[in-house]
N, C-alpha and C positions, 0 to 999 in steps of 0.2 A: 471411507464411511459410506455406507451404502443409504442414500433416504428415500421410502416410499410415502406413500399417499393412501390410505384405506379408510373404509367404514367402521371397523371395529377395533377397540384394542387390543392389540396380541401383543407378547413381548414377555418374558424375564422381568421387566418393572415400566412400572406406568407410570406417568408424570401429570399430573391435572394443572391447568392453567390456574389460576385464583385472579381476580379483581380485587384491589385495595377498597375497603369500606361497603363489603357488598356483606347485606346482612344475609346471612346463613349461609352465604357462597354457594353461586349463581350454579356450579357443577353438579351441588349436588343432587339436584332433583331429578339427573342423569340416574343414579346409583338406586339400588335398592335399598331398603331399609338398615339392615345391618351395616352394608358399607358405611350410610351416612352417618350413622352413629358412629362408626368407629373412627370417621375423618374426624367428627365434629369433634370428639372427644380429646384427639390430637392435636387438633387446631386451637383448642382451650388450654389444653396442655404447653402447647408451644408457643403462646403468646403472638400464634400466628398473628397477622392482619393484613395480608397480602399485596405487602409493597415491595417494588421492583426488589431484587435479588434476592426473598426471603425463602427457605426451603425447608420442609420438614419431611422427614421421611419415616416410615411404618414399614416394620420389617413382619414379612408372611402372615397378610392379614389369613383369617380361614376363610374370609367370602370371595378369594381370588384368585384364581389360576399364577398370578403373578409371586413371586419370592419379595417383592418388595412394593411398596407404593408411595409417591413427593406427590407433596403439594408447593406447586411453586408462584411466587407470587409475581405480577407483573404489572402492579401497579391501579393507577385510579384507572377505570373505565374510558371518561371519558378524554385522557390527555395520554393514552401508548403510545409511541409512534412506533412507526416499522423497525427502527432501534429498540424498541423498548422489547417487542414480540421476541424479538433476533438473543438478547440477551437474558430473555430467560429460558429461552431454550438451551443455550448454550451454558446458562448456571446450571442445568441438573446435566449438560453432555458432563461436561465437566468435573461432574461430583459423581457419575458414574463409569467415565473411562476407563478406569484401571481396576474397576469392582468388584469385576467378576461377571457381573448382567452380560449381557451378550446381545439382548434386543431390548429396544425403548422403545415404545408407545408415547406418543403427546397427546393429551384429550384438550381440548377446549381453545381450538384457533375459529373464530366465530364465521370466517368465510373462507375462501380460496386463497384469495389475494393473501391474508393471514397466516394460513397455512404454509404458502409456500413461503413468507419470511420464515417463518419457524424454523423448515427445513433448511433453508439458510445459514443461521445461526447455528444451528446442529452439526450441520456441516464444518462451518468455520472453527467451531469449538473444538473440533475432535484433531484437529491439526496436531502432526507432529513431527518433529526431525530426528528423526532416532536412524538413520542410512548407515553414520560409522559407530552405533552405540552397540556392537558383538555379546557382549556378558550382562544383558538386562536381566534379572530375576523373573520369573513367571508372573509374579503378582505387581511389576514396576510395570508388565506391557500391559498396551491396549486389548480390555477383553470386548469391550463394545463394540460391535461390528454393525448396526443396522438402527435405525433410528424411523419407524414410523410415524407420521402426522395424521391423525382419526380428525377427518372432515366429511360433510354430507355432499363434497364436490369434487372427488378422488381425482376424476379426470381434468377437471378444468383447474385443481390445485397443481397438478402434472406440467400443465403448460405453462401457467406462471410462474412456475419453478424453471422451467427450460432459460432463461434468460438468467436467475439468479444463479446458477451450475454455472454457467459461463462464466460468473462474474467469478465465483468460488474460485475456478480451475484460475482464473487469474492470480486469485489473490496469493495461491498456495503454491505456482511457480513462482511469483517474487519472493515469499517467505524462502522458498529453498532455495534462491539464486543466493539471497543474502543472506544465507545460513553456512552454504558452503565456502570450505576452507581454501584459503589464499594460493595453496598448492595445486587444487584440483580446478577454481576457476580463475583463469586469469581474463587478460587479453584475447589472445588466440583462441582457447578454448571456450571461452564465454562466447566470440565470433561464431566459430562452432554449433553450439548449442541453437544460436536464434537462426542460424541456416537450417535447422531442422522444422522451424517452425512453419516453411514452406508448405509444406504439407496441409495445413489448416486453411491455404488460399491465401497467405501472405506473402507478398511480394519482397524476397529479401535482396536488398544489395549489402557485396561488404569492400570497405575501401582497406585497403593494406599502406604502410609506412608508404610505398614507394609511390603511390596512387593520393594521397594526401602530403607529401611533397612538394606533388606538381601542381598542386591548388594552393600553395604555399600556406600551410598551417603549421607555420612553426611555431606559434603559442601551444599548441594541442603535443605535437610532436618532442615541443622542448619537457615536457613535463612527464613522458614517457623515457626519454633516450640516456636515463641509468639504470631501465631495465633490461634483461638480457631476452623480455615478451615484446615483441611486435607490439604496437599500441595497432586499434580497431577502431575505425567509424561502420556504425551498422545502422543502414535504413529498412525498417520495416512499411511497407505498404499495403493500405485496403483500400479501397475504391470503391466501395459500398452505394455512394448514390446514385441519382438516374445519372446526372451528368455526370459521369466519369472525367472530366475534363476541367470539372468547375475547382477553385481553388481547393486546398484540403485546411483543415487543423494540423497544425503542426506539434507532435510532442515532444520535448529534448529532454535527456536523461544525462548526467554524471553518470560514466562508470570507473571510478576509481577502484577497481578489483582490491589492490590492496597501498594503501598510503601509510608509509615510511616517516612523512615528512620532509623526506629529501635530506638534502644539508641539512636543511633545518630541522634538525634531526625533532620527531617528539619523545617525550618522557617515554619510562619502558612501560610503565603502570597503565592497563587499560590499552595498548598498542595492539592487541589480540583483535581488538574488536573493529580493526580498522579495513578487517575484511569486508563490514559492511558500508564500506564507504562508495558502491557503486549503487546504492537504495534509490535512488534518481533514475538510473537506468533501471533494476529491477522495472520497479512503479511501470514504467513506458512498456516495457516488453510484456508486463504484467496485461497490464491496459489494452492491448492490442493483441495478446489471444483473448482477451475476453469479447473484444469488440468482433472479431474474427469469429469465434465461436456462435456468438448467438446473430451473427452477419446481420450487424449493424448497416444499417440505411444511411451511411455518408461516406466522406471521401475524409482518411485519417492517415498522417504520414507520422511514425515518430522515427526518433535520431538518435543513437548514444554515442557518445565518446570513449572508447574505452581504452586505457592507462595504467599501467603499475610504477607508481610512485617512489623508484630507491635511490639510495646513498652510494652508487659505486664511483670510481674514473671519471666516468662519463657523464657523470650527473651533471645536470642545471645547478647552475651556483647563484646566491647571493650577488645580484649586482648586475649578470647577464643583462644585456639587451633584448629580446626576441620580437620579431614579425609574426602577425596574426596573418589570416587569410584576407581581411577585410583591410588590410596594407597599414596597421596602424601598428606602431610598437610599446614594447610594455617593458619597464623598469622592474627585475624581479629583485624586490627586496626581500622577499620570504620564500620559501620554496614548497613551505607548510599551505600558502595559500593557491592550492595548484589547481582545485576545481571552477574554478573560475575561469584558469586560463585551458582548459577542455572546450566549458561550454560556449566560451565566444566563436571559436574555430565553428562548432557543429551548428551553432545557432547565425552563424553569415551565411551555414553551406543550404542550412532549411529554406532562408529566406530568399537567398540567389539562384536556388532548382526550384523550389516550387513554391512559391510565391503566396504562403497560407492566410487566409483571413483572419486567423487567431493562430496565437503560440504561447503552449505554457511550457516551461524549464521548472523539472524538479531536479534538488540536489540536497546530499546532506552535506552543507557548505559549508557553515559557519557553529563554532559550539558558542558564540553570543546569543545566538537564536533558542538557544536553550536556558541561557541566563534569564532571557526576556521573557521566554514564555511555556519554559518547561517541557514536559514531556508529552501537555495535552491541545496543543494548538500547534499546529505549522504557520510560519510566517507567510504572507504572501504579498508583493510589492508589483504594482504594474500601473501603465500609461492608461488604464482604461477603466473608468469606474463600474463602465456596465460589464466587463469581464470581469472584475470582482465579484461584482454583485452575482454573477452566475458560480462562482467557484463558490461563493461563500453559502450558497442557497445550497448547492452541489455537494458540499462537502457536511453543513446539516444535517442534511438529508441521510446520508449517509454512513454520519458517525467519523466520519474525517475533518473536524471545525480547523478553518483558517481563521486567522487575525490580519489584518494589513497592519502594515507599518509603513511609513511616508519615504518619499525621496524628494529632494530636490539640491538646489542649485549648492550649499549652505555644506551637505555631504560632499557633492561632487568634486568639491575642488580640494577636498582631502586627498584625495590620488593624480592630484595631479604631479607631473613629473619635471624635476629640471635637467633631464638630459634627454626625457623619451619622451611620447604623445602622455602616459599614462604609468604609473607604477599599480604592481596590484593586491598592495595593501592603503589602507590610509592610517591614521594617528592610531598607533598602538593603544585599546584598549579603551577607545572612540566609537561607537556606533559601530563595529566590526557587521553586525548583519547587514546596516543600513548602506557600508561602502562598497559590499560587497555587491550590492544589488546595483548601485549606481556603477560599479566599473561594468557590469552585464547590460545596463543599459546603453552604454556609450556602442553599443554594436546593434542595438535595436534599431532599422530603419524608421525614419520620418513617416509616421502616418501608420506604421505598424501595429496592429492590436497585440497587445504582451504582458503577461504575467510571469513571473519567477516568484516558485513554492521552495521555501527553503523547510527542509525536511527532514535536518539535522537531530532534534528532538522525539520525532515519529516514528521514522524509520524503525529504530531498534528499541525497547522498552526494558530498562531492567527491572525485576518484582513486576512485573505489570499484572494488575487488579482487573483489567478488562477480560471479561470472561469469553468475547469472540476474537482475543489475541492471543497467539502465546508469549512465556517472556520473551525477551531477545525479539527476534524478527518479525515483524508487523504485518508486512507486506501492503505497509499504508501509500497510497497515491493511486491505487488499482479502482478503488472503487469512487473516487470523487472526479478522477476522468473518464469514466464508464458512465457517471450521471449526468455528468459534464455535458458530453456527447449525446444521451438518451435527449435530456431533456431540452437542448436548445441548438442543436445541428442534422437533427437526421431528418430526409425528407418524412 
């Protein structure tokens, strides 16, 4: 989707912003007489009142070069937020994608700053994963190509756009990471993939089976080794600040390419979608071309683990013993709970190279976390109140809301183990999110700032109503570590 920035409305169909409770609707003193009538009369007609998602459209008014014209509402004046601009824009991308229009016009972003959510939005909305869809209908594809913003600040809506584009190009590599299919992205080839990312100025290393071995990560490796793919540790690095030298943020990602369940074998209903069970890793690599792209002012490392989770020979059994890197062992009583035992491997190796002043771990780890809090909050548990309080302003902000939920002593000793340091489930069907978070604790260094976002419910959305997602893959975590970072680490 192409979005510009101009002075006037040009376009196939034009979209008027609307304020909820504005009498006669603030645009119209923009239009000439005829038009206003004609809005008014529709907006009487249509029991308009211009609250956030409301839309009415007029098909070939005669006062307009345009085939069509929405009036789209965006709420009361004085409580929009940058969300609010973002999702009405992406109500009318949305109801014109597959139209026939071919260019859209936005009237009525009141400044720059405005504007370029708009486009934003516009952008996000027009998403789509159609790569292995061959036999689409002409009227099933996208005919929207271009999406104009009419502001009095064309240029300077331009630049504040430059930063949101970054954030987009983020967001719309994680959606396709965790859109593609279990055959095309594994392991290796997902390795692959973020080697390319080189190119943007990101520093990649990738560690191979035989290279995380010798760092002894057999919790990571045992959870990989009944697939016939190589399992992948892959660091992506920026170095954005003055001091290059100074600690970084560390982000760690789950890439469970595809989980089986192992032995533990899961049900077959719904096992399709366990392709996106590396949405953790997406979020990171998501995160870090955006932060690369619009070359973020600080020093950011993330980390994925990445794992194909199967049932063969060789598979992890029920009962195993296995050594972490961080020399502690773990009773596998389940072989379904395998994310966990990834991220502790990857989240020793962040803390023992580069030594970060903060660390957040996303993962979609736990389906309690979804019991708990649905499909519209990610959980988030961590040692530090004021890295809460950043993620939770962070993710606000940005249409990504966390909830914490607690750990302490009370869970912990749910996993504990009578033959190993640790088992890595606790009481079946017991706080499953809350154990889970405490066994990833027990790998968090003394004094360490740490958050783990479980993101089991985000990640993917089925029916999802939000008009700047598509169903299925979100490509949620891209943008609340993007703000993350803006807002409280860059010099």
């Amino acid at each position: 989707m192409q979005i510009k920035f101009s002075a006037e409305p040009t376009g196939d169909a034009i979209a008027y912003l609307a304020y909820e409770g504005d009498k006669g609707v603030e645009f119209a003193a923009a239009l000439d007489k005829a038009a206003e009538t004609t809005i008014r009369r529709a907006i009487a007609a249509g029991s308009f009142k211009g609250a956030a998602g409301q839309v009415i459209e007029i098909l070939a008014p005669e006062w307009s070069d345009a085939t069509r014209v929405l009036i789209v509402g965006v709420g009361r004046k004085t409580s929009v937020s940058e969300i609010g601009w973002q999702k009405a824009a992406a109500s009318v991308v949305k109801r014109l994608l597959t139209s026939g229009a071919k260019a859209l016009a936005i009237v009525g972003a009141p400044d720059r700053a405005i504007a370029a959510n708009v486009g934003l939005g516009a952008r996000l909305a027009a998403y789509r994963f159609d790569h292995y869809r061959t036999t689409l209908k002409p009227e099933k594809k996208p005919s929207l190509t271009s999406v104009s913003v009419v502001t009095d600040s064309a240029a300077g809506a331009r630049s504040d756009y430059a930063p949101l584009a970054a954030k987009a190009e983020g967001v719309e590599l994680a959606r396709n990471l965790v859109s593609e299919p279990p055959n095309v992205l594994h392991p290796e080839s997902y390795a692959d993939r973020i080697s390319e990312l080189a190119e943007l100025g990101l520093e990649i290393e990738v560690l191979d089976v035989a290279a995380m071995t010798k760092l002894g990560m057999g919790s990571l490796l045992g959870v990989g080794q009944g697939s016939v793919r190589g399992s992948r540790l892959c660091v992506l690095k920026w170095m954005g600040g003055k001091d290059k030298k100074a600690a970084p943020v560390a982000f760690v990602g789950k890439g469970v390419t595809f989980d089986t369940g192992g032995i533990s074998l899961k049900p077959g209903p719904g096992m399709q979608d366990m392709k996106g069970d590396m949405g953790g890793s997406a979020a990171v690599v998501g995160a870090m071309v955006a932060l690369a792209k619009r070359k973020a002012k600080a020093n950011i490392v993330g980390l994925v683990g990445l794992v194909e989770n199967m049932p063969d020979g060789n598979a992890q059994r029920p009962g195993d013993i296995v050594k972490s890197a961080a020399g502690k062992t773990i009773e596998i009583q389940n072989t379904d709970a395998e994310g966990r035992l990834v991220l502790c491997d990857v989240l020793w190796y962040a803390q023992k190279k580069y030594n970060p002043k903060a660390m957040v771990d996303l993962a979609t780890l736990t389906g309690a976390i979804i019991i708990s809090l649905g499909n519209e909050h990610a959980g988030v548990f961590s040692n530090s109140d004021d890295l809460v309080a950043k993620l939770t302003a962070a993710g606000k902000a940005e249409g990504e809301p966390v909830w914490r939920l607690p750990l302490g002593a009370g869970y912990d000793r749910q996993i504990d183990s009578e033959v190993a340091d640790m088992r890595n489930i606790g009481n079946a069907g017991n706080a499953g999110s809350i154990t889970a978070a405490q066994f990833l604790q027990r790998f968090i260094d003394d004094g360490r700032v740490w958050a783990h976002l479980d993101i089991a419910g985000t990640a993917w959305k089925p029916g999802n109503d939000n008009p700047l997602e598509p169903t299925w893959a979100t490509g949620w975590g891209v943008r609340i570590l993007d703000r993350l970072i803006a807002d409280n680490y860059e010099d």
